[in-house]
Backbone as a ProteinNet text record, in pm:
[ID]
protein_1_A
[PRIMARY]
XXXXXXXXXXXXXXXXXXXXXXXXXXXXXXXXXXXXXXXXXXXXXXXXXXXXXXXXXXXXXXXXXXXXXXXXXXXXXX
[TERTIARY]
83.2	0	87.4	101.5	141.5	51.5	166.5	99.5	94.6	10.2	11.1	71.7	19.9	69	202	267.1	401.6	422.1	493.7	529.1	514.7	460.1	493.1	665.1	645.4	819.7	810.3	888.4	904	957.3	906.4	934.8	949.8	1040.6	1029.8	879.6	833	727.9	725.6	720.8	718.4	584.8	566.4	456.4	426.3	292.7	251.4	239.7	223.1	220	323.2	408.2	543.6	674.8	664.6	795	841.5	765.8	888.1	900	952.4	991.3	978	885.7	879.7	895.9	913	936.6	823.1	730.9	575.5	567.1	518	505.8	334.2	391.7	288.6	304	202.6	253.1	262.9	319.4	290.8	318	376.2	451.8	376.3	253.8	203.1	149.9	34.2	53.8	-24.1	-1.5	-103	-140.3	-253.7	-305.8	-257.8	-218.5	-165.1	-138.3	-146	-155	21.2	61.8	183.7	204.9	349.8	380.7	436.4	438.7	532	422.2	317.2	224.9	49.1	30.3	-120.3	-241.7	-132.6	-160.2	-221.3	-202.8	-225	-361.9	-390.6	-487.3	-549.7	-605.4	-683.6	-767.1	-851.3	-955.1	-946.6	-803	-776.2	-717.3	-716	-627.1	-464	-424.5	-252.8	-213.3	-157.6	-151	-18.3	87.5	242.3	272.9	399.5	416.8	564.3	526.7	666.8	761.2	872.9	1005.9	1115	1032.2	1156.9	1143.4	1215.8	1204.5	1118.4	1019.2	932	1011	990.3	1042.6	1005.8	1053.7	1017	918.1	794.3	733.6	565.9	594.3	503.9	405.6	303.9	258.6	184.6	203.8	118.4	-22.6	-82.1	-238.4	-299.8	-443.8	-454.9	-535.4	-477.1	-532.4	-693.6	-664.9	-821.4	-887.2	-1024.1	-1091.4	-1135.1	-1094.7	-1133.7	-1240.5	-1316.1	-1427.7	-1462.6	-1576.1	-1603.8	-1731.2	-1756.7	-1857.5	-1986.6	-2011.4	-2131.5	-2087.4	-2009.4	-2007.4	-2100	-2125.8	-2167.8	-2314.4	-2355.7	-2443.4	-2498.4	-2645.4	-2641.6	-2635.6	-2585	-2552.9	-2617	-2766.4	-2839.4	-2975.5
-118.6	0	124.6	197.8	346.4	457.7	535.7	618.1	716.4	874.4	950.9	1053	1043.3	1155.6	1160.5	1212.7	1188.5	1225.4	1249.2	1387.6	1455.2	1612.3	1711.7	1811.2	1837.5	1877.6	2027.1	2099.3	2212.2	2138.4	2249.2	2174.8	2301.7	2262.3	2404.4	2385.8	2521	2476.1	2558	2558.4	2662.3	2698.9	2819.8	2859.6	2837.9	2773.3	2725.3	2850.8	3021.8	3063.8	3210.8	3222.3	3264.4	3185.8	3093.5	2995.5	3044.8	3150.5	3164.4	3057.9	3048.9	2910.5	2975.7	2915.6	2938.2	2797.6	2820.3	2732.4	2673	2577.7	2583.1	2451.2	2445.8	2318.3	2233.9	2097.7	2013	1856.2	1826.4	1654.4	1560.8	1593.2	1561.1	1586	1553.4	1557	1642.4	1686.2	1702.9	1841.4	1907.8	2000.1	2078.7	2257.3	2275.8	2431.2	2437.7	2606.6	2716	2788.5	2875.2	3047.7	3140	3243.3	3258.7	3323.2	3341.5	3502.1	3498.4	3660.6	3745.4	3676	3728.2	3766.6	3698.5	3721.5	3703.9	3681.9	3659	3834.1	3914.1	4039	4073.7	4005.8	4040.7	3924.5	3840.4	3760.9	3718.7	3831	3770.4	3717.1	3660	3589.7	3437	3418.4	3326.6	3208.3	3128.3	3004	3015.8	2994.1	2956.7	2821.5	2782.7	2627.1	2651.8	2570.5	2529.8	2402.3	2392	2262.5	2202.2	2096.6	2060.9	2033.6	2098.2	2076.6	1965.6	1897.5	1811.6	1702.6	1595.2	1460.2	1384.6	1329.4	1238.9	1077.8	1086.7	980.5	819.2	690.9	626.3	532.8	446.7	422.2	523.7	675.1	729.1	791.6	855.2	863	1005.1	1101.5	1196.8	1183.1	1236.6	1268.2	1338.9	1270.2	1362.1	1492.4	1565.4	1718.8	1802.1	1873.1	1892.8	1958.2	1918.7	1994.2	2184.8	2216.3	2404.7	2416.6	2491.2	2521.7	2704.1	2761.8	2896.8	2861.4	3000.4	3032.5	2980.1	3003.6	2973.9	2829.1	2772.5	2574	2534.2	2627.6	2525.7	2624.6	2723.9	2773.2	2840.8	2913.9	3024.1	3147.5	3256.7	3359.8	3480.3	3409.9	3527.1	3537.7
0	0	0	-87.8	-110.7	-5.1	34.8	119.8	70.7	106.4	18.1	151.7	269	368.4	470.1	541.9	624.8	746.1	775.9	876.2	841.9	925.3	854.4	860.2	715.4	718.8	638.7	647.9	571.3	406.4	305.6	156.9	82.8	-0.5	-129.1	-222.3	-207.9	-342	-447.4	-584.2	-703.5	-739.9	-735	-800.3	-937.4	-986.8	-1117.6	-1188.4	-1164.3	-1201.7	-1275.1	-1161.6	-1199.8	-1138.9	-1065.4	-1070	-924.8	-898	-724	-661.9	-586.5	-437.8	-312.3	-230.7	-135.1	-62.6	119.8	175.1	222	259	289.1	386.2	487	574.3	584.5	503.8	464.9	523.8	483.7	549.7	432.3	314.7	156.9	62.1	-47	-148.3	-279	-266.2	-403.1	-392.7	-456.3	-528.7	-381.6	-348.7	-239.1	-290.4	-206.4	-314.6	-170.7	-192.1	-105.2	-192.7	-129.4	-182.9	-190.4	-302.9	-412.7	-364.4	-258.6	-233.1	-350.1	-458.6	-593.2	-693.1	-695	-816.9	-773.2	-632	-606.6	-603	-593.3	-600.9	-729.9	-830.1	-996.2	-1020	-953.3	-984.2	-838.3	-760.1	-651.9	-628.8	-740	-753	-822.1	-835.9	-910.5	-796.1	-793.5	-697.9	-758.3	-595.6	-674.5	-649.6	-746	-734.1	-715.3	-604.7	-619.3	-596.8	-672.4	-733.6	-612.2	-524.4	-455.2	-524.7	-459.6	-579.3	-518.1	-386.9	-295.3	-350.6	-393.8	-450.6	-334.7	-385.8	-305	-240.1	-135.9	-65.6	-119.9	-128.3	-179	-88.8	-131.3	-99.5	-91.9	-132.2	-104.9	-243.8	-271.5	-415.3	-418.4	-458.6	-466.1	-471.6	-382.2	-364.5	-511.4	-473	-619.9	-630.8	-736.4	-707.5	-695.5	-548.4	-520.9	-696.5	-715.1	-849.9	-809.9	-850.5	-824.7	-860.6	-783.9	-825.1	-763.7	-826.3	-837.8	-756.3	-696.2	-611.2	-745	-854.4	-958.1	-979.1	-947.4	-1010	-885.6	-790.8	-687.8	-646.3	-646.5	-628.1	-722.6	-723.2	-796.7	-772.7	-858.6	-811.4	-850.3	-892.3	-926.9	-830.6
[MASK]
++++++++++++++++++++++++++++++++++++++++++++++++++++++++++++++++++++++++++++++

């Protein structure tokens, strides 16, 4: 059985949208949405996705990525 979660550890992560690295503390190897001090200012309505840049430990498997959704995928807004 592949695990997907760990300890939690500090990790580099890259932003999907301009590439910064930040340092971010998770219990997990895969992708996490967190607001981007380099570029979240230009798209505040948008999600920031970053990408872990630490080589995944063996035995373990990335989780799979939450689906995004907008205030109108799930309600209505009129």
């Amino acid at each position: 059985m592949t695990r997907t979660t760990g300890k939690y550890s500090h990790k580099r992560y890259g932003c999907s949208h301009c590439g910064a690295v930040s340092t971010e503390g998770t219990n997990h190897w895969g992708e996490i949405y967190s607001r981007c001090g380099s570029c979240s200012w230009r798209r505040p309505m948008d999600a920031t996705v970053k990408v872990c840049l630490e080589p995944m430990p063996e035995g373990y498997a990335e989780p799979e990525p939450w689906t995004l959704v907008r205030l109108g995928d799930v309600a209505s807004t009129v």
